[in-house]
C-alpha positions in Angstrom: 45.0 43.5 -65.8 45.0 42.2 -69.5 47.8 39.7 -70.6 48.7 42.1 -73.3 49.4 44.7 -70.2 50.8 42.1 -67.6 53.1 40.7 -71.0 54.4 44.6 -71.5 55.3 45.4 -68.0 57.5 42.4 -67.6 59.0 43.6 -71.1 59.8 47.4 -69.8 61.3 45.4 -66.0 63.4 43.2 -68.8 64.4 46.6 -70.3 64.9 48.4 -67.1 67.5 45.3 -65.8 68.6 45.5 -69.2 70.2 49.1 -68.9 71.1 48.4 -65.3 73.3 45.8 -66.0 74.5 47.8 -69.2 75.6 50.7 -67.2 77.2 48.0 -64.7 79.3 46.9 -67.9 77.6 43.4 -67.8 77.3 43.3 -71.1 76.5 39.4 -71.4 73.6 40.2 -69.0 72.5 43.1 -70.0 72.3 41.7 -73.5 70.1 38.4 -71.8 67.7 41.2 -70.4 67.1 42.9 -73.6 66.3 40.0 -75.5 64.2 38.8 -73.0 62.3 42.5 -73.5 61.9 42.0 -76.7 60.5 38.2 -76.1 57.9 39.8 -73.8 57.1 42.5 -76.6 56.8 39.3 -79.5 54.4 37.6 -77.6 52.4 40.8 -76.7 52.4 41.7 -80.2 51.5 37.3 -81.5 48.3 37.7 -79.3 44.8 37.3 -80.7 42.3 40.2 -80.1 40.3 37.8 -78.0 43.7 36.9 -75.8 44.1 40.5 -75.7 41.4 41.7 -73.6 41.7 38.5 -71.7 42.0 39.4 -67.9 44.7 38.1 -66.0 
């Protein structure tokens, strides 16, 4: 596994608590989840093409 793949799976479990909680009316949570998501997704995305393919 790649760090950009291991970064993106915890981002779609953050997303996937995210709509739990959301559906549970936690907003406060559900809201933490999300933004930790899109944390996930920034560092994915901040990554050089070397840390990329680096293997995990």
């Amino acid at each position: 596994m790649t760090k950009y793949q291991s970064l993106m799976e915890k981002s779609e479990a953050e997303e996937r608590l995210a709509i739990k909680f959301a559906q549970k009316g936690e907003q406060a949570l559900a809201q933490f989840h999300k933004n930790a998501s899109n944390g996930f997704k920034e560092k994915a995305r901040n990554l050089t093409i070397e840390e990329v393919e680096e293997e995990i």
